[in-house]
N, C-alpha and C positions, 0 to 999 in steps of 0.2 A: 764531825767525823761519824758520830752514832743518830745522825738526826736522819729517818725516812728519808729515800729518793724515789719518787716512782723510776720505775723501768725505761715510759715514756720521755722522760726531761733527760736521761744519764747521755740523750744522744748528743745533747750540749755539752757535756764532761770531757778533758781529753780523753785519746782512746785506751791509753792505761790504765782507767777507774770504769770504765763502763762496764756493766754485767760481763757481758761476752768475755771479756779481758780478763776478769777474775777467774769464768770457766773453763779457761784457758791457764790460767797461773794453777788454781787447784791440777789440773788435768796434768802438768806439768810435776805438780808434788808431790801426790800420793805415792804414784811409783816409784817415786824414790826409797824409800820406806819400803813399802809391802813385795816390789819386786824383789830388791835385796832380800830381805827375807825369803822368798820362793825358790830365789836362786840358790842362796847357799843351804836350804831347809834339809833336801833329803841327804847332801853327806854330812851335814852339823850331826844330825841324828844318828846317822851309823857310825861316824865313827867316835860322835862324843857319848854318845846315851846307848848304842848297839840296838838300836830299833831295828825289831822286822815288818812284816807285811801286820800282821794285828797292832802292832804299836804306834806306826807312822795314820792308820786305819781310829784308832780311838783317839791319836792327836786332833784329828782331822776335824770328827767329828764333834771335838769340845770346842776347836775351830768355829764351827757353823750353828753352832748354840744362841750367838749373840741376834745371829742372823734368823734365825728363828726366833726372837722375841723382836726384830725390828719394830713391830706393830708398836712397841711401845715409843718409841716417837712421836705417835699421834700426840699420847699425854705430854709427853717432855716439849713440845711448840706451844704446850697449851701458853708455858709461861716462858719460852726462850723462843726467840726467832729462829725459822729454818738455815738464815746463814749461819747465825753464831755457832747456833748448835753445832753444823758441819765443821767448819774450820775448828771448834773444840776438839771436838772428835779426830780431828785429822793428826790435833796435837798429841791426843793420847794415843794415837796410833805411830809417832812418831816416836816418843817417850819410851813406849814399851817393846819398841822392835832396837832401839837404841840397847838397853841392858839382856839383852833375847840371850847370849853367852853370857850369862852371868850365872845361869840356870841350867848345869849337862847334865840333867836327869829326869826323869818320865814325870816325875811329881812337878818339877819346875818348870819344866816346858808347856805341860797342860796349863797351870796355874798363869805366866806370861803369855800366853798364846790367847787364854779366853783374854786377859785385857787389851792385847792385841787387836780382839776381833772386835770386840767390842769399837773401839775406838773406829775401826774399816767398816765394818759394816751399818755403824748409824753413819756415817762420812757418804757411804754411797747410798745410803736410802734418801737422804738431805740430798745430796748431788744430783742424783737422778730427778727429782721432783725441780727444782729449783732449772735444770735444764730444761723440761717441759713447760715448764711456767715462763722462761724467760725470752723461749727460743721461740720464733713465728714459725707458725707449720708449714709455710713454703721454701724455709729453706735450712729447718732442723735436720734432714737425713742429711742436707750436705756438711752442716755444720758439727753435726755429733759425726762425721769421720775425720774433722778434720781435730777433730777434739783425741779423738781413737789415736789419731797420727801424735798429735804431742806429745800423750800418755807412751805412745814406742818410742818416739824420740830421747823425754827425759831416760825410760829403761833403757834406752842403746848408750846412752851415756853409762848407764852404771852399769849394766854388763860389759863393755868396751874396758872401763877402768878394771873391773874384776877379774878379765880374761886376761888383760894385756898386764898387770902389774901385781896379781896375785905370787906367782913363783918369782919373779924377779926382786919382786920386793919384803917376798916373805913375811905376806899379810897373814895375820890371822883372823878367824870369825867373830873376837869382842872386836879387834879395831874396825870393821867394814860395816859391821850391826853398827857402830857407837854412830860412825861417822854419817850413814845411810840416816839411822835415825834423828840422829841428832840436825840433818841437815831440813829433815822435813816438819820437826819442830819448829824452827827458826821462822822457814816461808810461810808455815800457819801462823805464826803470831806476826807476821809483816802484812798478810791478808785480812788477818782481823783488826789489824791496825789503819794500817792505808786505807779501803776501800769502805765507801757509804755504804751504810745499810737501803738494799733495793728493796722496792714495793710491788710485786708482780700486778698487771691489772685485773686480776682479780683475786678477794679474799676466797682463804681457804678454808672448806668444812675442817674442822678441829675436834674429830666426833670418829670413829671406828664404821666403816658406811661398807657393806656389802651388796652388790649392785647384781641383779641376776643379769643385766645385758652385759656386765664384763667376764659370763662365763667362762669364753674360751681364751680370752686373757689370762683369767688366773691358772686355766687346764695347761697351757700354753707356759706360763711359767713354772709351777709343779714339773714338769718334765724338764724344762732347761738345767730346775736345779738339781734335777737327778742326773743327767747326762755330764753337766759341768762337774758333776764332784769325781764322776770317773776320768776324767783329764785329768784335774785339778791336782788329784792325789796320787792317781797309781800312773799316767802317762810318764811322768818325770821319774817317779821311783825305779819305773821298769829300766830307763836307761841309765841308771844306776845299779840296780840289782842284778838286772839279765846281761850289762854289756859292759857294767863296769868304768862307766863314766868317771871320771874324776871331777873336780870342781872347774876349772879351767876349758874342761873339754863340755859339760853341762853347760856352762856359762854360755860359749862359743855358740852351741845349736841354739841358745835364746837368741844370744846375736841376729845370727840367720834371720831367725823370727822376726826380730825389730826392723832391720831393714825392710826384708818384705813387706813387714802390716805398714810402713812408714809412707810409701808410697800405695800401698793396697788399699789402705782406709779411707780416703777421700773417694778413691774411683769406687770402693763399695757404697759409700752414703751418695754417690749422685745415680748408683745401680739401684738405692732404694727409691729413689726420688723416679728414677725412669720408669722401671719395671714394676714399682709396684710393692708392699710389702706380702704378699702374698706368691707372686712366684718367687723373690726373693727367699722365703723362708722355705716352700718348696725346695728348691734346688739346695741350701744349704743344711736340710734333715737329710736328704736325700745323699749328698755327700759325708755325711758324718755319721750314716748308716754304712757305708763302705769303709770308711776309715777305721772304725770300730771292727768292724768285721777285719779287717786287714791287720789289726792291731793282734789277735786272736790268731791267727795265721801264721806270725812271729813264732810263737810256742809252739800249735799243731806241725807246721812245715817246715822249723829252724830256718826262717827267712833271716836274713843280714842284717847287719847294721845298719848298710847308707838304706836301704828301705825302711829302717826304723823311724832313720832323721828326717826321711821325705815323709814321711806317714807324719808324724810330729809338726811339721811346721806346713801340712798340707791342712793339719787337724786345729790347728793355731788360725791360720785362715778364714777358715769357716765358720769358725765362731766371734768372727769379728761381723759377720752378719747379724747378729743378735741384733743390729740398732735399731732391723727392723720392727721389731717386737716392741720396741719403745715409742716408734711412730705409728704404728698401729694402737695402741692406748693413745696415743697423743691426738690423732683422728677421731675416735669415739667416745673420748671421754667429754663429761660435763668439765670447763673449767676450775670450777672449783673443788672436783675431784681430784684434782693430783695430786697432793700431800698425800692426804688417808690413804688412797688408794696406791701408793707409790711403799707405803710401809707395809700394808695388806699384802703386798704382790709382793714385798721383799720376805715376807713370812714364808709365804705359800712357797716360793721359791727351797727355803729352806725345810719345808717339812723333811720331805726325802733326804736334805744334807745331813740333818742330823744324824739318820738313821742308815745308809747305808756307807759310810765310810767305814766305819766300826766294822758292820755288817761284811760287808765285800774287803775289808781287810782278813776277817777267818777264811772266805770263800779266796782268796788273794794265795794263803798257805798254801790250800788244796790246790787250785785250778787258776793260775791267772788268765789263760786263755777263756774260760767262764764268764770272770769280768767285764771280759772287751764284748762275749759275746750277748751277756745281758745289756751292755750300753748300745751298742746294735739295734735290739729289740725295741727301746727307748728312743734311738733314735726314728725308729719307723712310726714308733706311734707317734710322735709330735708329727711327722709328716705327713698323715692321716688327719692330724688334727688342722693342719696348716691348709691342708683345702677345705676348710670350711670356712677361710678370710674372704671376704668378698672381694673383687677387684676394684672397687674403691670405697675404701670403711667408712663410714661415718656417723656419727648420731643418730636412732633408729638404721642402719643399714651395718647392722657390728658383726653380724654373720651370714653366710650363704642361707638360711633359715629364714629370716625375715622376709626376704624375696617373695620366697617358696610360701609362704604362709601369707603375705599380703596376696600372694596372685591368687589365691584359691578362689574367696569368694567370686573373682570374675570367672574363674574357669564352670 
């Protein structure tokens, strides 16, 4: 059960233990867990702890702390394997989002929330690496949508339940955390159990490695995790705060969601594979520069509601193109850079998380239309930054720059 399988040989395995098939069962798990959580998060908070715009804003931020030391992963593979570690991690992310209402007050939720985070985000810094490693590059854009699609799948399962049986059955927030939680504890210890430990074919540096040809990578993720955390935190509060969402009715617009990304996400990973990750990331800064801007618009122009819920799940769309960003590292990298470099980029990600959730929850009191309109701004500079991918990335060819600077001496 724990004895090494290369990657290679697992093709022999039925297709229930093969790598793929686990990335598939994880992709399947987490959100069970973490979505619960996000669904019920911003009214557990108002109406059990009475959070406002600064309180949901310093949650957030103790939130995205863990995600900001992901680098330490490098260390912790030193002596646990990348699977183990993940499915541990997935279990304490199951565990802690399980007793999440055990805790309605600002001290207990921060205090549950960072174990929380902890457990999600080494789960995804493992995850992500272990995808790249396992996944051939001809046909990872199609296969991380279809990966995207399972992860909506399992949530439309649990928002479905939460929507459809919440008032009629007179749930409340310990029993849905318990059972959410409790349920994605179980599939982590059945994944750590059932499946062999794989051997990607190639070893990974086990070392902190900063590469200057992965610059616009890491520029490139610094922005994602600035632009992600104003979704993240304030998109959902606001349909709460501004329009007065209940949980049932919250629930429902994820619904929406699920269905769309369920069918959307394959046809986007075979859009990365066609087009390229470069116009790919073009077009999807460039919409979520308007989206943001639109979101701002809400406040300045008292726009409605159903434009809220079309902005929102227009906004949910669009960042299901992120996979490009994962095949573009996946293109240029050395192979046995994707560990290190998969923790590096989940830091860098999170520099900004830390710091403007907090931040832009004071700014939230004052001006939420402000918010949307700094995430705007964010979004245009990653779009800026995204034409610098070359139209097809690769080892020495990682930015429009090398071109430009090989062709000189002949010019």
């Amino acid at each position: 059960m724990f004895k090494p399988v290369p990657t290679e040989a697992a093709a022999s395995m039925p297709l229930w233990r093969r790598p793929t098939t686990l990335l598939f069962v994880m992709a399947l798990t987490m959100p069970i867990a973490f979505n619960t959580w996000s669904a019920l998060l911003n009214n557990f908070v108002i109406e059990a702890a009475n959070f406002d715009g600064a309180d949901i804003g310093l949650l957030h931020t103790v939130r995205e702390i863990p995600g900001f030391l992901a680098i330490g992963v490098i260390a912790v593979i030193l002596f646990v394997r990348e699977q183990v570690l993940g499915l541990v991690s997935l279990m304490m992310l199951g565990v802690a989002t399980a007793v999440t209402a055990w805790f309605p007050s600002l001290g207990g939720l921060l205090t549950i929330t960072l174990l929380s985070s902890i457990g999600f985000h080494y789960y995804e810094t493992v995850n992500q690496s272990l995808q790249l490693q396992w996944l051939p590059k001809t046909r990872a854009p199609q296969i991380l949508g279809w990966l995207v699609a399972a992860g909506s799948a399992a949530t439309l399962v649990v928002y479905s339940l939460i929507a459809l049986l919440w008032e009629p059955l007179g749930l409340t927030y310990n029993i849905v955390f318990l059972l959410a939680g409790g349920t994605t504890t179980v599939l982590a210890i059945f994944c750590l159990l059932a499946y062999p430990q794989f051997d990607a074919p190639h070893p990974q540096t086990k070392r902190l490695i900063l590469r200057r040809r992965y610059w616009l990578y890491y520029a490139l993720q610094f922005m994602a995790g600035a632009r992600r955390q104003i979704f993240v935190v304030f998109a959902g509060f606001m349909m709460v705060e501004k329009f007065g969402f209940a949980v049932h009715e919250l629930t429902s617009l994820y619904l929406i969601n699920l269905m769309i990304n369920m069918i959307a996400a394959p046809l986007l990973g075979r859009a990365v594979a066609r087009f390229g990750e470069r116009q790919t990331l073009i077009f999807e800064y460039t919409g979520l520069a308007l989206v943001f801007a639109a979101y701002g618009g809400l406040y300045w122009f008292s726009w409605g509601v159903v434009l809220a819920g079309v902005l929102y799940v227009v906004d949910h769309i669009l960042f299901g193109l992120a996979l490009a960003l994962k095949t573009y590292f996946q293109k240029i990298a050395d192979p046995s850079d994707i560990a290190p470099t998969a923790a590096v980029a989940f830091t860098i990600n999170h520099i900004a998380a830390v710091v403007l959730p907090v931040t832009l929850g004071l700014l939230w009191v004052v001006s939420p239309a402000a918010v949307f309109a700094l995430a705007a701004c964010m979004a245009l500079i990653s779009l800026t930054l995204s034409l610098l991918i070359p139209r097809h990335p690769e080892p020495g060819n990682e930015t429009i720059f090398v071109k430009w600077r090989s062709a000189a001496p002949a010019e």
